[in-house]
C-alpha positions in Angstrom: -27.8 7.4 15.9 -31.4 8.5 16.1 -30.1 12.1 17.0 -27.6 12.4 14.3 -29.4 15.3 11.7 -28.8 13.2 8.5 -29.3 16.2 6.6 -25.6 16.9 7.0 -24.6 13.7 8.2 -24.3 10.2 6.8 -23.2 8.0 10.1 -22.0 4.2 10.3 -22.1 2.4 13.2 -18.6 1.6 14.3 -18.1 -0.9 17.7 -15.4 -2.2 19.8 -15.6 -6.0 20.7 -15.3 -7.3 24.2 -11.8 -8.7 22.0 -11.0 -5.2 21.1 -11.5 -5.8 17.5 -12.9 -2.9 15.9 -16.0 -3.4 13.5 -18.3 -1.1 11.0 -21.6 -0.9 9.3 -21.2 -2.9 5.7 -23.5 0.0 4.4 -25.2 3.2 5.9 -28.6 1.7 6.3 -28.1 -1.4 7.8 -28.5 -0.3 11.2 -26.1 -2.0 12.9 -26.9 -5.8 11.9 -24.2 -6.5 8.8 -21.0 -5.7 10.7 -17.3 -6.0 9.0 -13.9 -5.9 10.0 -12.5 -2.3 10.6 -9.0 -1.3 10.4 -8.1 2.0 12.0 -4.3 2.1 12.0 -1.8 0.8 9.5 1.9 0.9 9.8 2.8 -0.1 5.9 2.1 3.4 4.4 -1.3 1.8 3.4 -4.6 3.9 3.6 -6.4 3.1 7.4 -10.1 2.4 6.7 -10.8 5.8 8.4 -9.5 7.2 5.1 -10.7 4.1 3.1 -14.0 4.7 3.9 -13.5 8.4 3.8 -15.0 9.0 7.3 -14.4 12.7 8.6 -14.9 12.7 12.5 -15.9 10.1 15.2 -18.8 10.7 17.8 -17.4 8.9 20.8 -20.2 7.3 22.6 -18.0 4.3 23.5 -18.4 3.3 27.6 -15.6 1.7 29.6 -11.8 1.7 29.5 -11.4 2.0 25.5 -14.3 5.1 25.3 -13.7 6.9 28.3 -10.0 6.3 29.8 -8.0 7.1 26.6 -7.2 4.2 24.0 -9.7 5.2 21.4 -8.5 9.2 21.5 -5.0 7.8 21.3 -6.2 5.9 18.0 -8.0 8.7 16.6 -5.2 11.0 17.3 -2.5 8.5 15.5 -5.2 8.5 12.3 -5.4 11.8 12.5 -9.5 11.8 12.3 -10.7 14.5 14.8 -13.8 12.9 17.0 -16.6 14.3 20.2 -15.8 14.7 23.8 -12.3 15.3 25.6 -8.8 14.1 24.4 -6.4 11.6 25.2 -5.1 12.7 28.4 -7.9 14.8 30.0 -9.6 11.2 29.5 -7.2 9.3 31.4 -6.5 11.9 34.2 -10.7 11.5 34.6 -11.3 7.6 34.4 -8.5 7.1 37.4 -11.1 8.0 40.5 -7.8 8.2 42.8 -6.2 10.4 40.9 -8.8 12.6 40.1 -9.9 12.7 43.8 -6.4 14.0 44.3 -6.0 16.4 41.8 -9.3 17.8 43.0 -8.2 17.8 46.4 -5.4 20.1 45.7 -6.1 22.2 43.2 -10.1 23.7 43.8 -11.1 25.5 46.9 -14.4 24.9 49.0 -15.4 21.6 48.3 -14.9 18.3 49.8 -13.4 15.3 48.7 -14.2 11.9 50.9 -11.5 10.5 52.5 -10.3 7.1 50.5 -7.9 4.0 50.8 -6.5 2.3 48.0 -5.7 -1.3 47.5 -3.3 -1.8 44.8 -2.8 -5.3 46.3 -4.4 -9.1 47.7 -1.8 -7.9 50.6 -3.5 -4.6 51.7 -6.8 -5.7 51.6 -6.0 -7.3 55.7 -6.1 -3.7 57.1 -9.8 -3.5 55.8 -12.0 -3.5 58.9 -9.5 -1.0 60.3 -9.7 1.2 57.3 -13.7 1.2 57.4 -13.6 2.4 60.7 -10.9 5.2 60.8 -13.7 6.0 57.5 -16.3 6.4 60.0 -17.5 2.7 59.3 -19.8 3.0 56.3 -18.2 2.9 53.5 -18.3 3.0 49.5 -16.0 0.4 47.6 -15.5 0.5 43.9 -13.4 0.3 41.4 -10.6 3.0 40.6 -11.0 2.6 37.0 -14.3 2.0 35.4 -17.4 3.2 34.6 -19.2 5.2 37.2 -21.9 2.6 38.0 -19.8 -0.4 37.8 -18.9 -2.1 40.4 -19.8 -0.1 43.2 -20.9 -1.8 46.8 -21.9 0.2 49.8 -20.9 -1.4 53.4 -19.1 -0.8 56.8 -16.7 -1.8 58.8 -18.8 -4.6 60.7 -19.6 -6.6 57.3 -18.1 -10.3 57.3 -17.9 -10.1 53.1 -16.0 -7.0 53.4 -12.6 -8.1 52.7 -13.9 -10.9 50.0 -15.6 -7.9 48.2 -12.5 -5.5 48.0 -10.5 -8.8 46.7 -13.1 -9.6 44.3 -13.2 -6.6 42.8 -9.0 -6.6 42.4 -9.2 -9.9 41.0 -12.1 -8.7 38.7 -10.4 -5.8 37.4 -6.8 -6.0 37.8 -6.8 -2.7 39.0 -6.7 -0.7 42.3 -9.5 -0.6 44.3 -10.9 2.5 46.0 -12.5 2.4 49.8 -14.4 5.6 50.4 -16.0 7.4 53.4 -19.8 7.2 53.0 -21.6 10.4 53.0 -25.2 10.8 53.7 -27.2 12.9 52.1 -28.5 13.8 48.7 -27.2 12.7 45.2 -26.3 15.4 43.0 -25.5 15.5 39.6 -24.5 18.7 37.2 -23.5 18.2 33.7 -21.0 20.7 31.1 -21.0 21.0 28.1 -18.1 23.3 25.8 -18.7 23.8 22.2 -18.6 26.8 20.0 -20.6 28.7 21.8 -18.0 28.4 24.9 -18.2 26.3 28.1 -21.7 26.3 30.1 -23.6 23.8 33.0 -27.2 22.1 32.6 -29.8 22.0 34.9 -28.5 20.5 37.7 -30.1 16.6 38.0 -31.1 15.2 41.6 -30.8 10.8 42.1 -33.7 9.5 44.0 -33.5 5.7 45.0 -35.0 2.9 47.0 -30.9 1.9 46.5 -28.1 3.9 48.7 -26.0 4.2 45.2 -26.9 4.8 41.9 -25.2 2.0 40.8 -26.1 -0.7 37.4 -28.6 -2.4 39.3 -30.6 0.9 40.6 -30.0 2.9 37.1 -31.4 -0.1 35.4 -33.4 -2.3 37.6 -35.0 -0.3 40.7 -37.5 2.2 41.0 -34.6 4.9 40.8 -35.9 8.9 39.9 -34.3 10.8 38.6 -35.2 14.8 38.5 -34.2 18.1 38.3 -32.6 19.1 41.9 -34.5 21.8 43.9 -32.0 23.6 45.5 -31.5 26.9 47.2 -29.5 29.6 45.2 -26.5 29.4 47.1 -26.0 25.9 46.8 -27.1 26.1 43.3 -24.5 28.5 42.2 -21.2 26.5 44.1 -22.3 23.2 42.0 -22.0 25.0 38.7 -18.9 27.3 40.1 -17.4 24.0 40.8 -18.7 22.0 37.7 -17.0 24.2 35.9 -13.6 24.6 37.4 -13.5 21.0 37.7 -14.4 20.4 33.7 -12.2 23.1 33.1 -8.9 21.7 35.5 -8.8 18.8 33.7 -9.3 20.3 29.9 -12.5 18.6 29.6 -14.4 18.9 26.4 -17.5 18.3 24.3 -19.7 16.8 27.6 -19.1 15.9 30.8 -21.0 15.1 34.1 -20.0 15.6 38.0 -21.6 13.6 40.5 -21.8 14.9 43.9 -23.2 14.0 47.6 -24.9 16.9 49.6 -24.4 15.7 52.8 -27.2 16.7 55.5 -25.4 19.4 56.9 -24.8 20.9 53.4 -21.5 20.4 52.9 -20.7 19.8 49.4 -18.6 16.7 48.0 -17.0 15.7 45.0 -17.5 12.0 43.8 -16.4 11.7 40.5 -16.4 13.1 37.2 -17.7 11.6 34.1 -15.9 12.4 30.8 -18.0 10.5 28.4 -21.4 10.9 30.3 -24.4 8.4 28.7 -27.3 9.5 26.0 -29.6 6.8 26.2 -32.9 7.0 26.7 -32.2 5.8 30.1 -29.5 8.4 30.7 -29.4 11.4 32.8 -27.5 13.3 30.7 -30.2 13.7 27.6 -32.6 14.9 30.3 -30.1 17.7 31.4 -30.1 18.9 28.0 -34.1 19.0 27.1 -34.5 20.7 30.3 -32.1 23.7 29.0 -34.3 23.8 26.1 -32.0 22.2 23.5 -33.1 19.1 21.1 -30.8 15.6 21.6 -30.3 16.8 18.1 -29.0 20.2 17.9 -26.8 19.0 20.9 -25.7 16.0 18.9 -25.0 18.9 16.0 -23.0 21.0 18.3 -20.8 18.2 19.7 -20.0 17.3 15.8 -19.0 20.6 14.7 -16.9 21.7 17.8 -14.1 19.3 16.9 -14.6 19.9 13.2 -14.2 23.9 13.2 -12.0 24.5 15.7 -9.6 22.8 13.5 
């Protein structure tokens, strides 16, 4: 909210509840504390309260399932009220890690995607020791639909809790769980942006932790820095070539982040991509875009008029 330019702009505050009940600012300067009921479909022929409160696009800065894997952009789409970042389905195609690994896999040239298992089952998860090793032993295990620091536990094939964390996390979630190959080597992570002025990367953003993944707890918790990746011009130029094919396969739009893993012998692979990616203080992504000489505000202004002029 701090990097909305309320010259042009008057925002509310609008949240989803852990219930899924949508809620809204009483009054523009309340910042967030008087919250009331929100209504953003109706199936009578009455006025929505997108309407009723004559609001004219969203900024989606919603986390999780409902920001990032498509519900809300299904919403907005039924209202009709135009809103920031990527639609409906180039959300959904990005916030399934299996799928996304897949479509990767086939469709873009010179880059590697780790090999994965999935456990879509309590069933499966018995053939885990011997899937960690035909990985190479270490192993990533996360979730194949959430956030991308949710979740995620690095471990190998000779780890007691290994099948109690894969079940935990399908019990958790409800969802499939992904087992990934491990790959040493540096964390990499290149952001895209496409507004008006077309489709572009950001400087490209190097993860330094005491943690083997930048997960909640190093993001968060742990000395974890974060700065921008020195990195010869070669390699430079194939994580933007790629960012951007990769944004672009998927019809990505407004912002977006690809994390990577440079492994040791610099071979270059994909991890995951991020449609909605965070702008927190804490985030990554705001640093990108200071370090390409743009304001949090003139980038918060571009992602608002993209959606709103293109129409």
């Amino acid at each position: 909210m701090n990097n909305i330019d309320l010259v042009f702009y008057k925002p509310r505050l609008c949240i989803i509840d852990d219930k899924g009940r949508w809620k809204i600012e009483d009054n523009i300067s309340s910042q967030g504390k008087d919250m009331i009921p929100f209504t953003p479909l109706t199936f009578d022929g009455s006025k929505n309260d997108f309407q009723n409160y004559g609001i004219d696009i969203v900024y989606n800065a919603l986390h999780g399932e409902n920001g990032e894997g498509g519900p809300v952009q299904s919403i907005l789409d039924q209202a009709g009220v135009p809103y920031t970042g990527s639609s409906m389905k180039a959300s959904m195609l990005t916030y399934d890690k299996v799928l996304t690994n897949q479509i990767v896999e086939a469709k873009i040239n010179d880059i590697y995607v780790p090999k994965q298992v999935v456990y879509r089952s309590l069933s499966q998860v018995e053939d885990g020791f011997q899937d960690a090793a035909i990985l190479g032993g270490q192993v990533i295990i996360k979730p194949s639909m959430e956030g991308s620091s949710f979740g995620i536990t690095q471990t190998n094939d000779k780890d007691p809790e290994l099948l109690k964390i894969i079940k935990s996390l399908l019990r958790e979630t409800n969802k499939p769980v992904l087992m990934q190959e491990f790959i040493k080597g540096r964390e990499i992570t290149c952001g895209v942006v496409t507004d008006l002025a077309g489709t572009r990367t950001l400087p490209i953003w190097e993860i330094i932790s005491d943690s083997p993944w930048f997960d909640n707890k190093a993001k968060y918790e742990e000395d974890t820095e974060e700065v921008h990746a020195n990195l010869d011009p070669t390699t430079e130029r194939l994580i933007r070539q790629k960012s951007l094919e990769i944004h672009s396969l998927f019809g990505c739009e407004g912002a977006t982040r690809i994390d990577y893993r440079l492994s040791n012998d610099e071979r270059l692979a994909v991890i995951e991509l991020n449609s909605s990616p965070g702008q927190t203080q804490k985030s990554i992504f705001p640093q990108m875009i200071i370090k390409s000489g743009i304001s949090m505000m003139d980038f918060t202004t571009s992602m608002l008029r993209f959606p709103l002029e293109r129409m």
